[in-house]
Biopython code that builds the backbone (N, CA, C, O; Angstrom):
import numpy as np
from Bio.PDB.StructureBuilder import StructureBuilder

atoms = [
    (1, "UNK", "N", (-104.257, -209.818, -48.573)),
    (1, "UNK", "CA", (-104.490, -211.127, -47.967)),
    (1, "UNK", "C", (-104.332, -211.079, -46.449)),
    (1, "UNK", "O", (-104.881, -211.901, -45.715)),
    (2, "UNK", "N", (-103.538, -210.054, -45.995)),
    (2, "UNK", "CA", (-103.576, -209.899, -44.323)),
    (2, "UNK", "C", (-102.292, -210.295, -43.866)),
    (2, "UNK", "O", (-102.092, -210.465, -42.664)),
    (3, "UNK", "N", (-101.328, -210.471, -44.790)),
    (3, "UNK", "CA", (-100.005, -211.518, -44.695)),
    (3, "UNK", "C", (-99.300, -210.421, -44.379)),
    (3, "UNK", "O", (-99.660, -209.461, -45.060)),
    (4, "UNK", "N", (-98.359, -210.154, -43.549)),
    (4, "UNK", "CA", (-97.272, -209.194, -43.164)),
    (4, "UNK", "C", (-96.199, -208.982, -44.876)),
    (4, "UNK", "O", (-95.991, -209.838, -45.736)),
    (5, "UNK", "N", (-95.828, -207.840, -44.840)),
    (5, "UNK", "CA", (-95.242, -207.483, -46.337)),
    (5, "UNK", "C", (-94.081, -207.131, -45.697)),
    (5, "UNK", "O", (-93.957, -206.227, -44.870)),
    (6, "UNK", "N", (-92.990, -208.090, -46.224)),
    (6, "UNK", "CA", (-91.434, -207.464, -45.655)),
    (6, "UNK", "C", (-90.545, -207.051, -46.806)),
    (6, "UNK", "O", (-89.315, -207.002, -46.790)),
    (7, "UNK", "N", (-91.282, -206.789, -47.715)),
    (7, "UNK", "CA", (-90.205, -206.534, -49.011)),
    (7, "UNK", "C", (-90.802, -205.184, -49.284)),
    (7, "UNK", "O", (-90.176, -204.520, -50.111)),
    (8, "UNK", "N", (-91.873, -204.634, -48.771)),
    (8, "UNK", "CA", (-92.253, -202.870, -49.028)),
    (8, "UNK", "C", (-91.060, -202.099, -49.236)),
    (8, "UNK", "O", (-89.921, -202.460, -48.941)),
    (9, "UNK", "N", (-91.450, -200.853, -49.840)),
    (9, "UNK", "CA", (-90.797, -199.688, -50.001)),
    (9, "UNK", "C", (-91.729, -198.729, -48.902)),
    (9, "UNK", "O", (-92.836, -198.363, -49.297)),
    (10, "UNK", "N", (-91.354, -198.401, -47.770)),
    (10, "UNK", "CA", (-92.126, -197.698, -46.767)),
    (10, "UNK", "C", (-91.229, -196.071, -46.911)),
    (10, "UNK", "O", (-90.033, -195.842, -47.094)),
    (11, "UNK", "N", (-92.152, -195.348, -46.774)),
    (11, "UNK", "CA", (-91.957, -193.935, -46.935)),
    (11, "UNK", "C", (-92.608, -192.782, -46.268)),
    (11, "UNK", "O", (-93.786, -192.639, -46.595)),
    (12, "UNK", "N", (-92.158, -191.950, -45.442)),
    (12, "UNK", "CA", (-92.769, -190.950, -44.291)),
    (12, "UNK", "C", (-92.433, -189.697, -45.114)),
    (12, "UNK", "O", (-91.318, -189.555, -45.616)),
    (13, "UNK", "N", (-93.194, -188.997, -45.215)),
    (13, "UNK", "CA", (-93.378, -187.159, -45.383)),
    (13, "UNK", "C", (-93.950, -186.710, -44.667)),
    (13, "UNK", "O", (-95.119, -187.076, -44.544)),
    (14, "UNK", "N", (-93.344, -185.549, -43.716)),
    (14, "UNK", "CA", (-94.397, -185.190, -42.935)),
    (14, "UNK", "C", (-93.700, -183.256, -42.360)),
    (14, "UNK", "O", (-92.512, -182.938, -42.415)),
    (15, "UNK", "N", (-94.678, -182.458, -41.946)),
    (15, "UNK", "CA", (-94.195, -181.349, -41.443)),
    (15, "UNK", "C", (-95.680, -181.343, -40.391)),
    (15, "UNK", "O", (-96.574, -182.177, -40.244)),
    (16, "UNK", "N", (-95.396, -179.785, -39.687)),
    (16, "UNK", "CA", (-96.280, -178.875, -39.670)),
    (16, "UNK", "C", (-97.726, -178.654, -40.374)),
    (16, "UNK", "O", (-98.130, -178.673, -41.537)),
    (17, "UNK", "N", (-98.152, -178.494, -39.441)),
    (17, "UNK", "CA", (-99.727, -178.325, -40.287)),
    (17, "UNK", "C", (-100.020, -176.777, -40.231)),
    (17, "UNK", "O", (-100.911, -176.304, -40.936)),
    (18, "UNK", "N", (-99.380, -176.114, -39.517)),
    (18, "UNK", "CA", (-99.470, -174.327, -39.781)),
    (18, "UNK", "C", (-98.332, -173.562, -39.579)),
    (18, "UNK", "O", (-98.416, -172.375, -39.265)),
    (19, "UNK", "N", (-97.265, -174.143, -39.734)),
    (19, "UNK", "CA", (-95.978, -173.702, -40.381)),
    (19, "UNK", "C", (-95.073, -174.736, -41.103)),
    (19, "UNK", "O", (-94.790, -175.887, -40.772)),
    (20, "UNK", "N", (-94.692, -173.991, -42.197)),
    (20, "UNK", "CA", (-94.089, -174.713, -43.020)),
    (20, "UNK", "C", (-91.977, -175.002, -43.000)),
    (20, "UNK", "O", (-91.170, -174.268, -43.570)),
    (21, "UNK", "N", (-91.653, -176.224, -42.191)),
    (21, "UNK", "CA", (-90.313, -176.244, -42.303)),
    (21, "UNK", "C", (-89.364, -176.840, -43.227)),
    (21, "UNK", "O", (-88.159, -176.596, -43.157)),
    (22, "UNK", "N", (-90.000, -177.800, -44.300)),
    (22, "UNK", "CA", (-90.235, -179.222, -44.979)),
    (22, "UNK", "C", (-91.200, -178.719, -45.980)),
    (22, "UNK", "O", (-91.812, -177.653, -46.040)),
    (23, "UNK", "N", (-91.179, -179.788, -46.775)),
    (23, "UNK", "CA", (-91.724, -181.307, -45.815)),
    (23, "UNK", "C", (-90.199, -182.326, -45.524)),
    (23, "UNK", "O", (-89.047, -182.215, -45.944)),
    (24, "UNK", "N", (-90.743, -183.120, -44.786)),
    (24, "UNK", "CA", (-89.247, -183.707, -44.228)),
    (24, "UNK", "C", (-89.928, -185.034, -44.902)),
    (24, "UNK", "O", (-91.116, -185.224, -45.160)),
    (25, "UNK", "N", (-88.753, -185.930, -45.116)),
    (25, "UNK", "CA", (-88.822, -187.133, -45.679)),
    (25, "UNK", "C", (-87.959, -188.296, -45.214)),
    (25, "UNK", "O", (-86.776, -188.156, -44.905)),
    (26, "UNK", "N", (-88.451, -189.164, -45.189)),
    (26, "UNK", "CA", (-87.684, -190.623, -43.937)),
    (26, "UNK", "C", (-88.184, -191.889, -45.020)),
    (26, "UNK", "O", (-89.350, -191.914, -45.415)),
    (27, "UNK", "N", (-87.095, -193.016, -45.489)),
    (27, "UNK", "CA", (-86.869, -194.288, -45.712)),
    (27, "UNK", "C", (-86.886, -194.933, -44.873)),
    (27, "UNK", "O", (-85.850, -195.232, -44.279)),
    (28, "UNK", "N", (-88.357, -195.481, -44.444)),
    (28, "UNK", "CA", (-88.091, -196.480, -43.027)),
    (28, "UNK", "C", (-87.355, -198.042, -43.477)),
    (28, "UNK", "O", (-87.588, -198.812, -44.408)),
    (29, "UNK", "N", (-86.652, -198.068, -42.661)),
    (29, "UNK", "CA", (-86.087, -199.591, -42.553)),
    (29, "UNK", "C", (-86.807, -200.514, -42.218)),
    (29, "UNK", "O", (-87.600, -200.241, -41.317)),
    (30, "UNK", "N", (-86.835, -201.804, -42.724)),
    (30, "UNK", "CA", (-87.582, -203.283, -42.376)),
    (30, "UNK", "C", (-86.337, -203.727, -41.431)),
    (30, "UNK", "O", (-85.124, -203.557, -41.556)),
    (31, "UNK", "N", (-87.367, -204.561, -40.128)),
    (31, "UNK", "CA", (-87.149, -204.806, -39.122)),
    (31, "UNK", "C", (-87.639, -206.166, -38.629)),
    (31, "UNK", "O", (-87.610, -206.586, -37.473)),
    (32, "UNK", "N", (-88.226, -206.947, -40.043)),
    (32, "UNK", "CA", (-88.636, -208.154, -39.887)),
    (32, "UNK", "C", (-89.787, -208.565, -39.744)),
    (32, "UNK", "O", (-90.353, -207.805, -38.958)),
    (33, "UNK", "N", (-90.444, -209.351, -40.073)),
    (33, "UNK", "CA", (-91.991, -210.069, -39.856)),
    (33, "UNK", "C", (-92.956, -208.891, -40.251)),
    (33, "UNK", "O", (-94.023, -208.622, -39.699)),
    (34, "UNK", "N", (-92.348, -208.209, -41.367)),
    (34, "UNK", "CA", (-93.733, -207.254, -41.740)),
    (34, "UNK", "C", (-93.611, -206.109, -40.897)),
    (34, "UNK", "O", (-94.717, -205.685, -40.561)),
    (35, "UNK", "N", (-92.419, -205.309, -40.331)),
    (35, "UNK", "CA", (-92.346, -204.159, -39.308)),
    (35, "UNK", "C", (-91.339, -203.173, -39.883)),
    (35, "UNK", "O", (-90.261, -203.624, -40.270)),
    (36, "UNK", "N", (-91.595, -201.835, -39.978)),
    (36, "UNK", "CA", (-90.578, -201.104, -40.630)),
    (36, "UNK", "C", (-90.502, -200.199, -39.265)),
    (36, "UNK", "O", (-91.246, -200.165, -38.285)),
    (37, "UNK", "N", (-89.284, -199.467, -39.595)),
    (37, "UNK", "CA", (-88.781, -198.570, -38.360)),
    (37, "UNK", "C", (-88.353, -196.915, -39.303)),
    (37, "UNK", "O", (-87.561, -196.619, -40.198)),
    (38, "UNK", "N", (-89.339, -196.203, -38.519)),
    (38, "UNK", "CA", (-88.867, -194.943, -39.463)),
    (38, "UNK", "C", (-88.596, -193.833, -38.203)),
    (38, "UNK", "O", (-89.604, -193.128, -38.231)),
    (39, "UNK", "N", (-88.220, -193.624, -37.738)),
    (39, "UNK", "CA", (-87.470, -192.241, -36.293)),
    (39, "UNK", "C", (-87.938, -191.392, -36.795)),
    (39, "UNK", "O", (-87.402, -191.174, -37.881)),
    (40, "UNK", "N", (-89.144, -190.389, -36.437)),
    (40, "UNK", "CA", (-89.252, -189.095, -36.888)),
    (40, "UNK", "C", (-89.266, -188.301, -36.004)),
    (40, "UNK", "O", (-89.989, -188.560, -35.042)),
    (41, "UNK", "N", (-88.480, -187.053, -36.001)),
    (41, "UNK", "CA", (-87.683, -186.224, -35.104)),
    (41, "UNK", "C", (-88.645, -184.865, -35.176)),
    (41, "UNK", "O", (-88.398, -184.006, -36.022)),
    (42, "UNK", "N", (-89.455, -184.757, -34.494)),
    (42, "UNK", "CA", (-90.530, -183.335, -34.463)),
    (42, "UNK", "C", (-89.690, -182.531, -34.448)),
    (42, "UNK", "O", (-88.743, -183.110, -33.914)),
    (43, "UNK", "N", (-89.218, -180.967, -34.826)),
    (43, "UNK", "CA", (-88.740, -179.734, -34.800)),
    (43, "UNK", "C", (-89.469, -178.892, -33.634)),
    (43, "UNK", "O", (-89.017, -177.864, -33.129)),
    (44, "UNK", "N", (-90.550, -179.457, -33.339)),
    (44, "UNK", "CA", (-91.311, -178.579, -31.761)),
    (44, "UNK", "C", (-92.506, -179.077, -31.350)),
    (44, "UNK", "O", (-92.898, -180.169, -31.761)),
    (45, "UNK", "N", (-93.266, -178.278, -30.433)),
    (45, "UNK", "CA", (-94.670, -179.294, -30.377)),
    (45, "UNK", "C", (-95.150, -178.600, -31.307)),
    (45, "UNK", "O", (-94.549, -177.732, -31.940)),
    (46, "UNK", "N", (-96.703, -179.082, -31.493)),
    (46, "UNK", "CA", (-97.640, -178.709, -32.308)),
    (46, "UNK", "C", (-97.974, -180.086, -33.184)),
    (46, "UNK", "O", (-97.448, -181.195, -33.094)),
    (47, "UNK", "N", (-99.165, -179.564, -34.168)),
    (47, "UNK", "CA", (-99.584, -180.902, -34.913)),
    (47, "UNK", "C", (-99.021, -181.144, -36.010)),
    (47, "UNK", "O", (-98.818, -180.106, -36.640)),
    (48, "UNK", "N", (-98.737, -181.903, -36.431)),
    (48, "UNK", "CA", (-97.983, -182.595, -37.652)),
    (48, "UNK", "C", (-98.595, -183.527, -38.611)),
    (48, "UNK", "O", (-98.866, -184.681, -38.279)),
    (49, "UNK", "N", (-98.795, -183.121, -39.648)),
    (49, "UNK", "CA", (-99.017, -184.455, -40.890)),
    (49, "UNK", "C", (-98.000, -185.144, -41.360)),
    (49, "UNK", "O", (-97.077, -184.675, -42.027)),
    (50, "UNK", "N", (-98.168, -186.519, -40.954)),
    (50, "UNK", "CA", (-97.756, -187.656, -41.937)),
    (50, "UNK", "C", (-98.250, -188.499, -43.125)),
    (50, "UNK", "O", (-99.082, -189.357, -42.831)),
    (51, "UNK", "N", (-97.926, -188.417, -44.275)),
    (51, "UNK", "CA", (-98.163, -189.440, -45.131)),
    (51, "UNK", "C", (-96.972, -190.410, -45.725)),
    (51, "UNK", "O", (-95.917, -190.281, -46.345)),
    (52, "UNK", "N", (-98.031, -191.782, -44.985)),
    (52, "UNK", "CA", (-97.116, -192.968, -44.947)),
    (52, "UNK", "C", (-96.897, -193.687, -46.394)),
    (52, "UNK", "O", (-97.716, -194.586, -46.584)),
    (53, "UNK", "N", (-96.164, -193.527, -47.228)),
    (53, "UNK", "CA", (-96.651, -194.663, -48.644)),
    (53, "UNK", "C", (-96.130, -196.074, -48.632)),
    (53, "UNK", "O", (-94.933, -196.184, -48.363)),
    (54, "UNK", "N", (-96.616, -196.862, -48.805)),
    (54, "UNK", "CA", (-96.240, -198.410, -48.409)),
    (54, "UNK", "C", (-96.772, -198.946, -50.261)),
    (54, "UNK", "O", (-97.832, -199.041, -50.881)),
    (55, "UNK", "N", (-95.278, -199.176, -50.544)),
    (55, "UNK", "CA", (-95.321, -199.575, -51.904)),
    (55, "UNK", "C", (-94.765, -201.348, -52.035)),
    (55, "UNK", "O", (-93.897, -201.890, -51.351)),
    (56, "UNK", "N", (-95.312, -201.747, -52.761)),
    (56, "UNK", "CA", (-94.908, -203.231, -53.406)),
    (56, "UNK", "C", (-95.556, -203.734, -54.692)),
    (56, "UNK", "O", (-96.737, -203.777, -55.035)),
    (57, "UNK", "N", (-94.546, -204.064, -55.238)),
    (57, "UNK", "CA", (-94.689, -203.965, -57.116)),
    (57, "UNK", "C", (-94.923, -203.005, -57.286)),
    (57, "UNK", "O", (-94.382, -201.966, -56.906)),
    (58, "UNK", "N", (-95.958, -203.227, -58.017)),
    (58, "UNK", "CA", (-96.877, -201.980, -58.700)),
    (58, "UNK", "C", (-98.328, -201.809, -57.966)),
    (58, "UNK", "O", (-99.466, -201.475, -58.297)),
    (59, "UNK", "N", (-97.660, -202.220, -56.810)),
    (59, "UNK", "CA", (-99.092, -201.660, -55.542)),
    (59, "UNK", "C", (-98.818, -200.471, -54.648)),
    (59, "UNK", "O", (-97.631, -200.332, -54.353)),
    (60, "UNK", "N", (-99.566, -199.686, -54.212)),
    (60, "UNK", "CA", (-99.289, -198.643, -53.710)),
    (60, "UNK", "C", (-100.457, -198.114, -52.619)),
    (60, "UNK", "O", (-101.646, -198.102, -52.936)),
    (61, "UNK", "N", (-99.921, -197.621, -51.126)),
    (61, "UNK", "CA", (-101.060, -197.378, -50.735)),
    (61, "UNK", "C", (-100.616, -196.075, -49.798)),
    (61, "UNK", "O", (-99.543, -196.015, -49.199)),
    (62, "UNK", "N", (-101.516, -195.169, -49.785)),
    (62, "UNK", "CA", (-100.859, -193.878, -48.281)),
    (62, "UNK", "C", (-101.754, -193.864, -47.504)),
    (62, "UNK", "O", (-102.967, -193.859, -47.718)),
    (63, "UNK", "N", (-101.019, -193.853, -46.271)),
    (63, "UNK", "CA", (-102.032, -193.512, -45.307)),
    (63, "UNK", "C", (-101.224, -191.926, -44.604)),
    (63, "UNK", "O", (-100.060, -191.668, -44.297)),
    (64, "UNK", "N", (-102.396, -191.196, -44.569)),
    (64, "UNK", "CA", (-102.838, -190.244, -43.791)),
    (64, "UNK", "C", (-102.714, -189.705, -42.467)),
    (64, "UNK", "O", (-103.798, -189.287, -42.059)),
    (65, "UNK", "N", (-101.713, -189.561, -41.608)),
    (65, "UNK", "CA", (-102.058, -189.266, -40.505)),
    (65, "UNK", "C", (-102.491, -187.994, -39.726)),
    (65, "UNK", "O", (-102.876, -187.468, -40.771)),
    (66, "UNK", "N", (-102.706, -187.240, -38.985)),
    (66, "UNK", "CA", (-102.397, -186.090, -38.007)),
    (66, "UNK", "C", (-101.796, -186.325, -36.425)),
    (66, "UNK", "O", (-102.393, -187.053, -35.633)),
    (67, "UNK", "N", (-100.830, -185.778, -36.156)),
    (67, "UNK", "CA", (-100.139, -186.381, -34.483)),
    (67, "UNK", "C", (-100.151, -184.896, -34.238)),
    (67, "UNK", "O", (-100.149, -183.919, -34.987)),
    (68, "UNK", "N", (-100.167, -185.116, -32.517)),
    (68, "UNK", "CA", (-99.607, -184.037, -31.905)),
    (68, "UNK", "C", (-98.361, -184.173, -31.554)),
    (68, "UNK", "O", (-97.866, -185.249, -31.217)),
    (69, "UNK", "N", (-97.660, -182.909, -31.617)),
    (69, "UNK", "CA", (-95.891, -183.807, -30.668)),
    (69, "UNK", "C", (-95.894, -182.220, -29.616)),
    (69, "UNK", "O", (-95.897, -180.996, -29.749)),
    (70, "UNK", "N", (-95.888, -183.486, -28.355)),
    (70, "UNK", "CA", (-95.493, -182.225, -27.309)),
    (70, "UNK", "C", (-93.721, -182.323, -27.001)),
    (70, "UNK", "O", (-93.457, -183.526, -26.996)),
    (71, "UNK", "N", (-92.701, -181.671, -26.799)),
    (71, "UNK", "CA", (-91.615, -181.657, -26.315)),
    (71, "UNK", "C", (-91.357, -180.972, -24.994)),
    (71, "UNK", "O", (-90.224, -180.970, -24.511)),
]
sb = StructureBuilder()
sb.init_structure("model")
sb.init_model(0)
sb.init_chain("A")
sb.init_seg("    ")
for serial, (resi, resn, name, xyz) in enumerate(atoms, 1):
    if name == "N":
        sb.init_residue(resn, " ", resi, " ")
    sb.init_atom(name, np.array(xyz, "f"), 0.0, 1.0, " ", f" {name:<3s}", serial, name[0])
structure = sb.get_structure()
């Protein structure tokens, strides 16, 4: 419906995309009006996959990312 969801189960997995340290895993916290807060702490630069899962009821959705992290 487009309505901000503050009761999700939000969920981060993410490593390396050509070395393997993980996968690392983060419980983001709700932060109000539909905003979760998840800190993810890169181990170095290079590119990294995240998959985000944003659950409610028996709804479920992941999104996909790729980041670079320079340090």
């Amino acid at each position: 419906s487009g309505s901000p969801v503050g009761d999700a189960d939000v969920t981060l997995q993410y490593d390396m995309t050509v070395m393997e340290h993980g996968p690392f895993q983060l419980i983001a916290v709700p932060t109000g009006r539909g905003h979760y807060l998840a800190p993810v702490e890169f181990a170095m630069s290079g590119d990294f996959w995240i998959n985000v899962a944003i659950g409610s009821g028996s709804d479920e959705s992941v999104v996909n990312l790729l980041v670079r992290a320079k340090r």
